[in-house]
N, C-alpha and C positions, 0 to 999 in steps of 0.2 A: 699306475693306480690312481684313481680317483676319489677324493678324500670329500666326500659327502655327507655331514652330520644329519640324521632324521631323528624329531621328536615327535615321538605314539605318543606323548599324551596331547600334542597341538589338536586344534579343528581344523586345521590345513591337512586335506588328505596328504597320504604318502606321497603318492604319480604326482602328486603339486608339488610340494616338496623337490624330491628327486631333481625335476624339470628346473627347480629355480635353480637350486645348488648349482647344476653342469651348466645352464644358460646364461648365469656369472660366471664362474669360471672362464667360458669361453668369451667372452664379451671383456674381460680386464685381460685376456690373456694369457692367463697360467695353463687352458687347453692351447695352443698354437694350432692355425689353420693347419690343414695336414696331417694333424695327430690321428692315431686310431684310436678310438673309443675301446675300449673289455667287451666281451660276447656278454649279452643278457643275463647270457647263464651263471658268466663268473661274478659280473655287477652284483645280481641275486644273492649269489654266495658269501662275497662280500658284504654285502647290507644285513644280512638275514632277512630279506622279502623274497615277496612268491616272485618269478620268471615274469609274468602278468605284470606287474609296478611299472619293471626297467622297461617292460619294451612300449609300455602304453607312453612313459617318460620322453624313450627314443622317438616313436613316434610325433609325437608335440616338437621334439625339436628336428625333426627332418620335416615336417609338415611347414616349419618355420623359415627353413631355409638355411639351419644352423649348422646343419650333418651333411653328409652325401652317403650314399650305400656305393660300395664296389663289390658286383657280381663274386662272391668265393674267396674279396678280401676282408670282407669288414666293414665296419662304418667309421667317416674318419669327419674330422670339422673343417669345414666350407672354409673356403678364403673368403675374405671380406670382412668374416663377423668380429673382429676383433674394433671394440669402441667402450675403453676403459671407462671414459667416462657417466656412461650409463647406469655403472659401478661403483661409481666414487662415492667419498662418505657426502652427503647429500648438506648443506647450510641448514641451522635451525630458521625454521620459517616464523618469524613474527609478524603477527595476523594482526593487523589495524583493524578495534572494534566497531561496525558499523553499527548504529544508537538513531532512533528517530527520538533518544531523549527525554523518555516517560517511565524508562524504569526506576523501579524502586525495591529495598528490602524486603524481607517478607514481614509482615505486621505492620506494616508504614498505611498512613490514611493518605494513600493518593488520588488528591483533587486533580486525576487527569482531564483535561475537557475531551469532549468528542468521543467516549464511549461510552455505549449503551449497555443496562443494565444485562450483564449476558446470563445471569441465573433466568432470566425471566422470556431467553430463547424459545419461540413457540415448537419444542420440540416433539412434541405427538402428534400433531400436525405437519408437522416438518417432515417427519419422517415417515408419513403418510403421502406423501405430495412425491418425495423420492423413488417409494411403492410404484407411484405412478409413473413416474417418470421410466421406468425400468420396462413397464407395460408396454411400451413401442418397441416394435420392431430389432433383433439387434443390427443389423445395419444398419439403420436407420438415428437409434441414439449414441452406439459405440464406436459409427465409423468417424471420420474426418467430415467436419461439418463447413457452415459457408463463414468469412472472417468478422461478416457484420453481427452473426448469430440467430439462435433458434427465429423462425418467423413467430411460432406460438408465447414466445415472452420480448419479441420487439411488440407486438398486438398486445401484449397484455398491458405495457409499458405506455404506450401510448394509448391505449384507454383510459389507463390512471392518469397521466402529466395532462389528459385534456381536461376529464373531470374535474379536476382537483385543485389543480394549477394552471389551468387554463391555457396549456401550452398549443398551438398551435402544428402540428405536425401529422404525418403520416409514418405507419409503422416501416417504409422502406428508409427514412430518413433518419434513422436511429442504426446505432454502432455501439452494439454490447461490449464492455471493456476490463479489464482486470482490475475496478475499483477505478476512483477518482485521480490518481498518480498516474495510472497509462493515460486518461481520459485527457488530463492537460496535456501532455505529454504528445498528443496526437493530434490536438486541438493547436499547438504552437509549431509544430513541424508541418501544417497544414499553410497557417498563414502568416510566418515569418517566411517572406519571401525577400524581394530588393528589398522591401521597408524592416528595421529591424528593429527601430523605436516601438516601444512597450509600457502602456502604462497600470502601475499597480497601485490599487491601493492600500496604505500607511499609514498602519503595520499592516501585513498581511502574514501569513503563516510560513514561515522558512520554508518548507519544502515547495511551494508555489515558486519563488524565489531562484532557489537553485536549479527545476526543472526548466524556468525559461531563459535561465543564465548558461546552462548545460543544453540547448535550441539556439545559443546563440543571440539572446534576447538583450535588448539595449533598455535597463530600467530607469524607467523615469518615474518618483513617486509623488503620489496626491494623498496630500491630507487626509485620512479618515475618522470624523471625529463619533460622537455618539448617535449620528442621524445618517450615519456611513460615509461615500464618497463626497469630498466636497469640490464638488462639480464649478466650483467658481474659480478654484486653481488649476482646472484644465489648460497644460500648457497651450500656448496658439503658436508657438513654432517650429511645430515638429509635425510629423505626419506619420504617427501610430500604425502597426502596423492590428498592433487590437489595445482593449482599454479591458483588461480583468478585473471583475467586481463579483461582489458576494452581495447582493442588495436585499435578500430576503434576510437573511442574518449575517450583520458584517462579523470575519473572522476576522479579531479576535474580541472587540469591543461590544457586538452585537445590537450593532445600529439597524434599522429598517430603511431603506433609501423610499424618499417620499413620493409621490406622485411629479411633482415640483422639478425636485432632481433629477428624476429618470427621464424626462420631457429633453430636461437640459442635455443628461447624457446623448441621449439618442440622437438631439441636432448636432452636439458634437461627432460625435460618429458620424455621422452624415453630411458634416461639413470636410471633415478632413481624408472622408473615404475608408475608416480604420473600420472593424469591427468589433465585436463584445462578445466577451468570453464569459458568459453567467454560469458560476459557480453555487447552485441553489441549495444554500447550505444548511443544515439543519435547519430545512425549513418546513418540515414535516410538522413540528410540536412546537406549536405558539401558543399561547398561555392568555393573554392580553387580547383574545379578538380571534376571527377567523385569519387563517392564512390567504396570504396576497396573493393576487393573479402574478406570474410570473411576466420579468422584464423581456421575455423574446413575445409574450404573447400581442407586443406593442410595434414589433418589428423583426417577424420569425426568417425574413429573407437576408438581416445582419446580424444575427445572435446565433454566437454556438453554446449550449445550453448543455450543464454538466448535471447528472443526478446520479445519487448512490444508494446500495441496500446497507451500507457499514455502520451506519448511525442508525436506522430503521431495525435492522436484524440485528449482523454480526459483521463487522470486521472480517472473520473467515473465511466469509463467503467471497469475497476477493471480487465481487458484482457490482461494476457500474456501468455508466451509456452515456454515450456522446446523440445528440439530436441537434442533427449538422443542415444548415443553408442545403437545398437540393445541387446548387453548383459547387459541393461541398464534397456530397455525398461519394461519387464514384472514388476520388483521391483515399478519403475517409478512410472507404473498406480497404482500399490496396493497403496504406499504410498499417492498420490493424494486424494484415495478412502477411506483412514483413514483422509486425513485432513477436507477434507469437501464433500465428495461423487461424486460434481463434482460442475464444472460452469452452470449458470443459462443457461439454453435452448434459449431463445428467442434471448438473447443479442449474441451470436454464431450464430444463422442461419444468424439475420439482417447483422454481423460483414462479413457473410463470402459470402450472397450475395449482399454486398457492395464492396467487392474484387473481386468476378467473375466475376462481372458487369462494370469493369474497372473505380467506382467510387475511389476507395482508391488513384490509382496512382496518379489518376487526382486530389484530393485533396493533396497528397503531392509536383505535383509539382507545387501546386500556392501559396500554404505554403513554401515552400524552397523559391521562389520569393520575398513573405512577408517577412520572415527572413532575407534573405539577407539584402534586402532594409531596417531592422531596425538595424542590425548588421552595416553596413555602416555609419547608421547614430549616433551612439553608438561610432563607431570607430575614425572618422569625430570629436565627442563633445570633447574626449578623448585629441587627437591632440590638440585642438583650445586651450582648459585650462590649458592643463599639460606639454603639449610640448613632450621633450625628457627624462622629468621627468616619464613617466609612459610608461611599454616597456607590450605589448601583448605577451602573450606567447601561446603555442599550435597551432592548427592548427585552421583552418576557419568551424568552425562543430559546429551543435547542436544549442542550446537553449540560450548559457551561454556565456561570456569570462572569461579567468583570464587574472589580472591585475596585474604588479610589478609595484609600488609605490618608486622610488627614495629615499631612507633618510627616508620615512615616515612608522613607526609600528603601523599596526591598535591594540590597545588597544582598550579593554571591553570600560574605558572610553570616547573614540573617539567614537566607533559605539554607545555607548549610546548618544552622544553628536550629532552626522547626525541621527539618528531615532527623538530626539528631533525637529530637523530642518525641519521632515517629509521625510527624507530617510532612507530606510534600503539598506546595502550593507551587503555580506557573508565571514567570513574570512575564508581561505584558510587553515587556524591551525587548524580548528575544524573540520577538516577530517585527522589530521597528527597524523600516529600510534607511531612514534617519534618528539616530539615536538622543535622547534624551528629555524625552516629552513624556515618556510613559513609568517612568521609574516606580511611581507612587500608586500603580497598577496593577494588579494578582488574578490570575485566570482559578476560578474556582468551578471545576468542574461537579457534580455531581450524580452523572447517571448509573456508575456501577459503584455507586457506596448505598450503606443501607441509611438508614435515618438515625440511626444509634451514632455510626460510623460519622454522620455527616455534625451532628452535635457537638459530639467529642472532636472532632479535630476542628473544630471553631473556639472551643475553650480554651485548646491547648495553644492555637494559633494568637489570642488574646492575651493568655499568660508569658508568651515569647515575647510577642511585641509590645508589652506594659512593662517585662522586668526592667 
């Protein structure tokens, strides 16, 4: 007899049920290869289920390999199947939480840098551009597409980056990619070859960091002060295999690299043979002046050039591009085509007839207005509390400020002491590949807080660091 417990009120059907019951069993052994199984009929009998259960059960495990049928004897269990182990009481699994570090409680005023305000997602638009997208063909948008992505949103991409930013390229030289993280990621498995020296500038953003330390990357860091890389501590005896810079907004201090230094950059590169990995970072929303022509549009045959929709749109959309050297390009796609074969179809067509359509622009320049006006008012709170105690540094760009703090070193136990009070602020150290320059530092992000939000946790942030 077979001692098989079934719970009616599970959502595990019965036949499911049944099938695990006897496929442990025989798998620890308590059936022995050779046994014969009961006729369906008496199983049934036994169980109280219909005839139908057992034999659909039976079926699953002779289909498996687990049964044999013999002609007018019965069914009886395979040799082989017995592997206790598959059985056994299983280890409690402790899951190490992976954190990019931004979380926080619910009510907390987190000044995270680098997201955009997501209530103000162009969603009736948005989801009119998807409409669209849906309109092609379904083979055409549903089936397996090419690794570099749609041609109607590399064209769209590259009308914008020439306009706008002055970037230098052709829509076949662009590589749609799962957001800025694949984009390095592809960017440094490209050209960390025999050379494996790497230069970053410092601080730069830990996950930058570990993506080309996890490539195998040999970091070597340069200065980055309020006017970004400082190109006068480019080392001279090493031979780079590239030089990563953020020159339109340094992360995380938000310096603007000058006409001056990008000169210097470029002979460097060009002396040592490396190239330049431009990470064109919030450089959409500049506050202070029109945005700069981009550093590859100086020298597009040594720059591989990163841009994203995550600080523009949404994060969600999981959309960014590589606009890769033409001797670049073939390797590019193949690597794309082994990371993940390619980006989703739909979210591409809506993306790129949301740019052709002159919706993008028009969302970012009412978003740069929103910016401003809460950067303003961020700057404005800064002032009223702190005085001449707290000096902005970088330029007027992006999503974020850095803040220098007079006399005051944000310690672990200070930001645990404002997270308590219900604010988070970002220390500037925990992007420093050399430690100890930035202590007196706070990344003040503001693009998805309101202006109520962004006040109040300047006051509270004041009263912590005055008690």
């Amino acid at each position: 007899m077979i001692h098989v417990t079934l719970d009616r009120t599970s959502a595990i059907p019965l036949i499911r049920q049944l099938y695990d019951g006897m496929r442990a069993q025989i798998l620890s052994g308590v059936l022995r290869p050779g046994s014969r199984l009961p006729s369906s009929r008496e199983m049934a009998g036994q169980l109280g289920v219909s005839r139908n259960v057992v034999v659909e059960a039976f079926e699953m495990l002779y289909s498996e390999g687990f049964t044999t049928a013999r002609h007018g004897s019965g069914t009886f269990v395979a040799p082989g199947t017995t592997f206790p182990a598959a059985v056994a009481e299983k280890k409690r699994i402790t899951l190490a939480k992976v954190s990019m570090g931004y979380e926080s409680q619910a009510g907390v005023i987190n000044f995270k840098p680098g997201t955009p305000d997501l209530r103000e997602f162009p969603l009736r638009a948005w989801l009119q551009a998807v409409k669209a997208a849906y309109l092609h063909p379904a083979d055409d948008s549903l089936g397996y597409g090419q690794p570099e992505g749609r041609r109607e949103l590399r064209q769209a991409i590259c009308d914008y980056v020439v306009s706008q930013r002055g970037v230098a390229c052709d829509p076949d030289q662009i590589v749609i990619t799962a957001g800025t993280t694949q984009a390095i990621g592809i960017a440094c498995h490209l050209l960390l070859g025999e050379r494996r020296d790497v230069i970053l500038e410092d601080p730069i953003t830990r996950d930058i960091q570990l993506i080309v330390k996890g490539e195998g990357g040999v970091i070597h860091p340069v200065t980055a002060d309020d006017s970004g890389l400082v190109v006068e501590e480019l080392p001279s005896g090493i031979s780079p295999a590239f030089v990563y810079v953020t020159p339109s907004h340094q992360f995380p201090l938000g310096g603007t690299l000058a006409i001056q230094r990008r000169i210097a950059l470029l002979e460097y590169v060009e002396r040592t043979g490396a190239c330049l990995i431009e990470d064109d970072y919030d450089s959409e929303f500049r506050f202070d002046g029109p945005a700069l022509a981009s550093l590859q549009s100086l020298a597009p045959d040594r720059v591989v050039y990163i841009g994203t929709f995550s600080k523009t749109l949404s994060p969600a959309l999981r959309t960014g591009y590589l606009i890769l050297p033409p001797a670049l390009v073939g390797e590019g796609r193949g690597r794309k085509w082994h990371c993940d074969l390619h980006n989703e179809t739909p979210t591409q067509l809506a993306l790129a007839h949301f740019i052709a359509t002159g919706g993008y622009l028009r969302h970012l320049g009412r978003m740069k207005r929103l910016y401003a006006r809460k950067r303003r008012v961020l700057e404005q709170a800064l002032a009223a509390h702190f005085g001449a105690a707290v000096r902005i540094i970088g330029s007027a760009t992006g999503l974020h400020l850095a803040a220098r703090f007079s006399g005051i070193v944000f310690t672990p136990e200070l930001l645990a002491e404002l997270e308590k009070k219900r604010v988070r602020v970002y220390p500037a150290e925990a992007h420093a590949i050399k430690p100890g320059r930035l202590d007196d530092i706070i990344l003040i992000g503001y693009g998805n807080l309101s202006e109520a939000q962004i006040e109040q946790g300047i006051r509270i942030l004041h009263r912590v660091i005055n008690r």
